[in-house]
Structures are given as structure tokens and as C-alpha cells.
Chimera marker file (.cmm) of the C-alpha trace (Angstrom):
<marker_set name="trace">
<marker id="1" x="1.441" y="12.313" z="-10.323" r="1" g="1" b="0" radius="0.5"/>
<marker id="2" x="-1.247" y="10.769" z="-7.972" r="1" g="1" b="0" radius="0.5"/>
<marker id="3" x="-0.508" y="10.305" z="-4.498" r="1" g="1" b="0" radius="0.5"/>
<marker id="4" x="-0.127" y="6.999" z="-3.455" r="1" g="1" b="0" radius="0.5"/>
<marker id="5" x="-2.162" y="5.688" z="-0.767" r="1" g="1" b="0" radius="0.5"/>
<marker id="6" x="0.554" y="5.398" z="2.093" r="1" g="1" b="0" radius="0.5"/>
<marker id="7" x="0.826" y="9.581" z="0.699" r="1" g="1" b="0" radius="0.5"/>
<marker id="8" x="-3.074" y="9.932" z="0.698" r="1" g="1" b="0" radius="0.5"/>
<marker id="9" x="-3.511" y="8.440" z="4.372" r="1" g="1" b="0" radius="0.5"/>
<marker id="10" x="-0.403" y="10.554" z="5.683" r="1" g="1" b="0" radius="0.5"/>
<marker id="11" x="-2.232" y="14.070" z="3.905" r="1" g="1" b="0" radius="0.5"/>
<marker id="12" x="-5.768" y="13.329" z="5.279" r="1" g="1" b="0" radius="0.5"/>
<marker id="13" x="-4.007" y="12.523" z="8.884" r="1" g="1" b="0" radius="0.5"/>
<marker id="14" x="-2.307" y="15.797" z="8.700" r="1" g="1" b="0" radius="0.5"/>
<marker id="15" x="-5.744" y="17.524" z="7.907" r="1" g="1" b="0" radius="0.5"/>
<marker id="16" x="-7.327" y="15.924" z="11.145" r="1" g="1" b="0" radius="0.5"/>
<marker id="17" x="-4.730" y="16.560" z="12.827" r="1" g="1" b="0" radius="0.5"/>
<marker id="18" x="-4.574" y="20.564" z="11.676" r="1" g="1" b="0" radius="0.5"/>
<marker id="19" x="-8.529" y="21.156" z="11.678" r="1" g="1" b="0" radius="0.5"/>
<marker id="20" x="-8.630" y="19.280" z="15.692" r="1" g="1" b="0" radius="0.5"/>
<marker id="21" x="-5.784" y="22.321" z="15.984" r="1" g="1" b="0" radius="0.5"/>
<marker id="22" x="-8.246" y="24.692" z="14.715" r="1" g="1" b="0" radius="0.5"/>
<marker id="23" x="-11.826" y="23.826" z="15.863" r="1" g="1" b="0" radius="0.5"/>
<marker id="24" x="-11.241" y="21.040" z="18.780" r="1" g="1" b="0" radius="0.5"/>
<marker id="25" x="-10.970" y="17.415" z="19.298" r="1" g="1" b="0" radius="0.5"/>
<marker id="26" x="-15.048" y="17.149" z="18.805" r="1" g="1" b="0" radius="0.5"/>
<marker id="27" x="-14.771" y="18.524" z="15.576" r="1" g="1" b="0" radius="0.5"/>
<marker id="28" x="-13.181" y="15.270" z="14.089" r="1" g="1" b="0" radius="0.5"/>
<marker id="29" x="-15.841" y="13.379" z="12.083" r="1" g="1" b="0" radius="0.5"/>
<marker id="30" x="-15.126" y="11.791" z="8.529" r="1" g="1" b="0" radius="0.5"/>
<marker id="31" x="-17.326" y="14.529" z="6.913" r="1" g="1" b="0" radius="0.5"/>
<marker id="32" x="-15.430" y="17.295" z="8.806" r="1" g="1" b="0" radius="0.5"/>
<marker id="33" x="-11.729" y="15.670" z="7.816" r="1" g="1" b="0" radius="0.5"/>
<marker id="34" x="-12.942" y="15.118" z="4.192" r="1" g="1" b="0" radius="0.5"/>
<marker id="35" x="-14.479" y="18.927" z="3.558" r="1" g="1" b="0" radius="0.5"/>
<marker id="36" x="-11.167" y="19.918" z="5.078" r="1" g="1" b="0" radius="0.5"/>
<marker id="37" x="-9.114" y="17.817" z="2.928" r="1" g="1" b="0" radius="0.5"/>
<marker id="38" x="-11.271" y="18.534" z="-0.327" r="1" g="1" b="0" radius="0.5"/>
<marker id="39" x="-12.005" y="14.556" z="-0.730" r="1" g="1" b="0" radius="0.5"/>
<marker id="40" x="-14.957" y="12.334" z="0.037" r="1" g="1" b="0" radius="0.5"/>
<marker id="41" x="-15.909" y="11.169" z="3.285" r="1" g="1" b="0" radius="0.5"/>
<marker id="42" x="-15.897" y="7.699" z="1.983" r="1" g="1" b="0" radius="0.5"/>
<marker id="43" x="-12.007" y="8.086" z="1.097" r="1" g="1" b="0" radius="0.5"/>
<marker id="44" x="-12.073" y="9.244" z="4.964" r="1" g="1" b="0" radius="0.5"/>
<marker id="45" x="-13.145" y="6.375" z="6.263" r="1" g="1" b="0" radius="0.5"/>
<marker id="46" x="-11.359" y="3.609" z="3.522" r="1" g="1" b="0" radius="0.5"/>
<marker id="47" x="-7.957" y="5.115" z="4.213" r="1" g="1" b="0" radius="0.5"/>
<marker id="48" x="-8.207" y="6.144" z="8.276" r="1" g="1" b="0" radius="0.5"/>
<marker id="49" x="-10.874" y="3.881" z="9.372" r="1" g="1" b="0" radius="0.5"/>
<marker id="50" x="-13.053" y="4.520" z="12.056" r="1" g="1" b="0" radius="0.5"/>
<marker id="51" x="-13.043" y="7.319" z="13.719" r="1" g="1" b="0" radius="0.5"/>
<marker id="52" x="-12.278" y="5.903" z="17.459" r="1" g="1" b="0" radius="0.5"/>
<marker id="53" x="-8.613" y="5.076" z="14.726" r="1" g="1" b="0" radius="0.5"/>
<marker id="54" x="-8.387" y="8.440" z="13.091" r="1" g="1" b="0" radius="0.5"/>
<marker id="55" x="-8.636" y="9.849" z="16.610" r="1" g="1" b="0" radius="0.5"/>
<marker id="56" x="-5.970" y="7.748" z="18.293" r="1" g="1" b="0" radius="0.5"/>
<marker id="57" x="-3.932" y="8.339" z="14.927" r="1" g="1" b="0" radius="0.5"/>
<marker id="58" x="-4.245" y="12.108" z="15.468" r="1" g="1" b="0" radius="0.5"/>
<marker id="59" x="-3.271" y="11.750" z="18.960" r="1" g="1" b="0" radius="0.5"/>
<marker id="60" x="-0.227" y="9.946" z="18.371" r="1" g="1" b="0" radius="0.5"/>
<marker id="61" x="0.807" y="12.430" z="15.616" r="1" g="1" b="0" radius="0.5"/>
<marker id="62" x="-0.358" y="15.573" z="18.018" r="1" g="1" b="0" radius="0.5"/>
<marker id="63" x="1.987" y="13.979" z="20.373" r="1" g="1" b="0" radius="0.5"/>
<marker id="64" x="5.003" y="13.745" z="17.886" r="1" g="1" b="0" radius="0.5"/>
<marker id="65" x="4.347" y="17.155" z="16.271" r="1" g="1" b="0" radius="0.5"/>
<marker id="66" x="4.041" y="18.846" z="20.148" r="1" g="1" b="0" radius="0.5"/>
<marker id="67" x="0.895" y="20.322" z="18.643" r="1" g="1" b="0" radius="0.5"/>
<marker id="68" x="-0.636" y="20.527" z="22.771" r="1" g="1" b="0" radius="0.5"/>
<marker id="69" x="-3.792" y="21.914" z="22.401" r="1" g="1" b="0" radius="0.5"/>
<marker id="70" x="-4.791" y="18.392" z="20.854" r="1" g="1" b="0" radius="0.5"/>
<marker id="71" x="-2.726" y="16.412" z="23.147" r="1" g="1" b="0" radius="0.5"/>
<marker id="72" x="-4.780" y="18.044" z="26.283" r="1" g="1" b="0" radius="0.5"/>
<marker id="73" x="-8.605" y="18.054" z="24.421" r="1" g="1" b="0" radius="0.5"/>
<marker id="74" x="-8.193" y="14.275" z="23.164" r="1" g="1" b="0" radius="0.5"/>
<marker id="75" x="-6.832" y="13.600" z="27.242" r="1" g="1" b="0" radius="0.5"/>
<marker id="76" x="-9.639" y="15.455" z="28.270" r="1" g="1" b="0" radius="0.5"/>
<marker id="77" x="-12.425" y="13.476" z="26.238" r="1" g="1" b="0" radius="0.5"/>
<marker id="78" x="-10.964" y="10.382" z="27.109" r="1" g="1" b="0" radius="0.5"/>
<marker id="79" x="-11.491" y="11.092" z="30.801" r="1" g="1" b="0" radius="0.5"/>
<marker id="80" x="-14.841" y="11.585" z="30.421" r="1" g="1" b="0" radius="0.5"/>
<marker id="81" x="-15.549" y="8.536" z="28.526" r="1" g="1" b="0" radius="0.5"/>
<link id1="1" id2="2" r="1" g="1" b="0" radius="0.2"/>
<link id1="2" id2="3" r="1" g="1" b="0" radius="0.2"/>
<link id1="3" id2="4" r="1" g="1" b="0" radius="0.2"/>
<link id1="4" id2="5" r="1" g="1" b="0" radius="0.2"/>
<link id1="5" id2="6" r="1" g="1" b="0" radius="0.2"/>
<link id1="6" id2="7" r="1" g="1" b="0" radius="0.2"/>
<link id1="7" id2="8" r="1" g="1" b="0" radius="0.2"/>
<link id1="8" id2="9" r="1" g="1" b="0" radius="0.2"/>
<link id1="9" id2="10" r="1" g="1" b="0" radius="0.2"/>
<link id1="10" id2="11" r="1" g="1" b="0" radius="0.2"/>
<link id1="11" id2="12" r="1" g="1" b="0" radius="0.2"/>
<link id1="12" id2="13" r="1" g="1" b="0" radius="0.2"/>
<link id1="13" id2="14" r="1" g="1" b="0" radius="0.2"/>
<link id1="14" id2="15" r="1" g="1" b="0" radius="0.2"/>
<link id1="15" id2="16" r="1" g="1" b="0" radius="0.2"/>
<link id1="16" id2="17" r="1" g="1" b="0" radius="0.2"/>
<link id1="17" id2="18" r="1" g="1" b="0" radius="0.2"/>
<link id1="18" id2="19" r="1" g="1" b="0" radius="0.2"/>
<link id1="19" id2="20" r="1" g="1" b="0" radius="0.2"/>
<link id1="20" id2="21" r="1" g="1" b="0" radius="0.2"/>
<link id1="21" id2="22" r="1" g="1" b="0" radius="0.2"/>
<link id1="22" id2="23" r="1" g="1" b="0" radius="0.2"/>
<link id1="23" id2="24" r="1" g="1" b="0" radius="0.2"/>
<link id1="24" id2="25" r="1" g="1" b="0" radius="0.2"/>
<link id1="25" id2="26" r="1" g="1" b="0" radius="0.2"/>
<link id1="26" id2="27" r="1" g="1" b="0" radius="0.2"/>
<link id1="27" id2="28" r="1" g="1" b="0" radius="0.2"/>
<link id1="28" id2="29" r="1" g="1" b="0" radius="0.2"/>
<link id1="29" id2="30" r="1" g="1" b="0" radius="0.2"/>
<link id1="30" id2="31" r="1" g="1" b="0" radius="0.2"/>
<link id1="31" id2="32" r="1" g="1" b="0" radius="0.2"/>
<link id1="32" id2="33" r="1" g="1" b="0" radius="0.2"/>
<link id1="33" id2="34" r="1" g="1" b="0" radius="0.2"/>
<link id1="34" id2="35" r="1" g="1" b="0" radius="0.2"/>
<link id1="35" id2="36" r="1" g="1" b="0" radius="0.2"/>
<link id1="36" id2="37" r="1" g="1" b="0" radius="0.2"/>
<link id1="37" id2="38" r="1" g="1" b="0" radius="0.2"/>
<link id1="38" id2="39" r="1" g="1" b="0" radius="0.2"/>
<link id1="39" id2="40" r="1" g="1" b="0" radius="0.2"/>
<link id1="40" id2="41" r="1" g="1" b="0" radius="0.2"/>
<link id1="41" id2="42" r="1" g="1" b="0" radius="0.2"/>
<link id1="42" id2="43" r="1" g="1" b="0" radius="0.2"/>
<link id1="43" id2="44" r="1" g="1" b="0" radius="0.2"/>
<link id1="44" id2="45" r="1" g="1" b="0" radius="0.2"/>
<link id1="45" id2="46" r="1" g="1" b="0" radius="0.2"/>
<link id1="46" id2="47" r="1" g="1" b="0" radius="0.2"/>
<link id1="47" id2="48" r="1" g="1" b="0" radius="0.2"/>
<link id1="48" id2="49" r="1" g="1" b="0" radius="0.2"/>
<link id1="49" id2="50" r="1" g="1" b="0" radius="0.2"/>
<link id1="50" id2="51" r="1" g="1" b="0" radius="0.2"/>
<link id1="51" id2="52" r="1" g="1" b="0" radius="0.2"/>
<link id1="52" id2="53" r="1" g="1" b="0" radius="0.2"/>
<link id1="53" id2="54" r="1" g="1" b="0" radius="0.2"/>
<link id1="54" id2="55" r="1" g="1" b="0" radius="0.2"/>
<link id1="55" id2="56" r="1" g="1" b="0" radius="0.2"/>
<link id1="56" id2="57" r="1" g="1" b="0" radius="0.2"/>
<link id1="57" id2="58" r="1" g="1" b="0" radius="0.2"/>
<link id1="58" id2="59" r="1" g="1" b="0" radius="0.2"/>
<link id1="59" id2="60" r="1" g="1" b="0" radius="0.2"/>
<link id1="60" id2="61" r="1" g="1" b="0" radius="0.2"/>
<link id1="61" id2="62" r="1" g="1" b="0" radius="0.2"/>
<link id1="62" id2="63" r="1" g="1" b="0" radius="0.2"/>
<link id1="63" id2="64" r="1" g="1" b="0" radius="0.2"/>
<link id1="64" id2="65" r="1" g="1" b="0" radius="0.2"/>
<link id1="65" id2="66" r="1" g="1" b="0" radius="0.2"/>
<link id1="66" id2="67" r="1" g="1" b="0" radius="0.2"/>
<link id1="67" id2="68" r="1" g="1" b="0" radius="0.2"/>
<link id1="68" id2="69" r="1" g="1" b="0" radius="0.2"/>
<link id1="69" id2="70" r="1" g="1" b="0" radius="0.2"/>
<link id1="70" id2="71" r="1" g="1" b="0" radius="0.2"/>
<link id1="71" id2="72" r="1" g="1" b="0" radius="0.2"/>
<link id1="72" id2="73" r="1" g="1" b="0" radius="0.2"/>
<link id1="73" id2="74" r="1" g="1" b="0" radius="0.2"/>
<link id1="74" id2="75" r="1" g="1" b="0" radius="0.2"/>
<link id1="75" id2="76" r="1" g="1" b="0" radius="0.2"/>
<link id1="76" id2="77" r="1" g="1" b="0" radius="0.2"/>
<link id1="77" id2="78" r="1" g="1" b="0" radius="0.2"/>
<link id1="78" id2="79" r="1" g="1" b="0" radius="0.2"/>
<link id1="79" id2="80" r="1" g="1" b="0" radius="0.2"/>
<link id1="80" id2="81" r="1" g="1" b="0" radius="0.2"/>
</marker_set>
């Protein structure tokens, strides 16, 4: 059965989320979430948004999840925007 597109939104947010875990906060770009998700980076982008979103979204699930070496890179960047 296809996903639907609250599921779809939810499985690319936990692929951000788990490739920021694995290569940094910098490595978040549409192309990098969609390789890791095996989609398009046009899905990326329709069902995140942009990525100043996808990053806030990841934050707020790092957060949830406790998953702190995202919590403390995304705080980091921030800072030095």
C-alpha cells in the first residue's frame, strides 16, 4: 500500500533527521535527504519545504527523540548566523 503523504513527510523527516545524526547539521540539503531516502529531491522539497523548514523540523524532532549531537550542531549554526 502507498504511503500516504502525512506517512511520506514523517519517513523523509526521519531520514534528515538520521543522516544530520550521521554526517552533521551541514549535510542537510534536499539532494542529500532525498539520496538518503531513495526519492527525488523534488518530493524533498514538495513535502518538507524549504530547507530553513526541514531544518527547524529536524530540530524539533532531534529535540523530542534526545538525538543531542543534532540538538548542539543545529544550536551551534544558528549562533553563527
Amino acid at each position: 500500500m502507498k504511503p500516504t503523504t502525512k506517512q511520506r513527510a514523517a519517513e523523509l523527516l526521519q531520514a534528515a533527521l538520521t543522516l544530520a545524526g550521521a554526517r552533521g547539521w551541514h549535510s542537510l540539503t534536499h539532494e542529500s535527504i532525498a539520496t538518503a531516502a531513495g526519492v527525488s529531491p523534488s518530493l524533498v522539497k514538495v513535502r518538507l519545504g524549504p530547507i530553513a523548514d526541514v531544518r527547524r523540523a529536524v530540530m524539533r524532532a532531534a529535540v523530542k527523540q534526545r538525538v543531542l549531537r543534532v540538538v548542539s550542531e543545529g544550536l551551534a549554526a544558528r549562533d553563527r548566523t
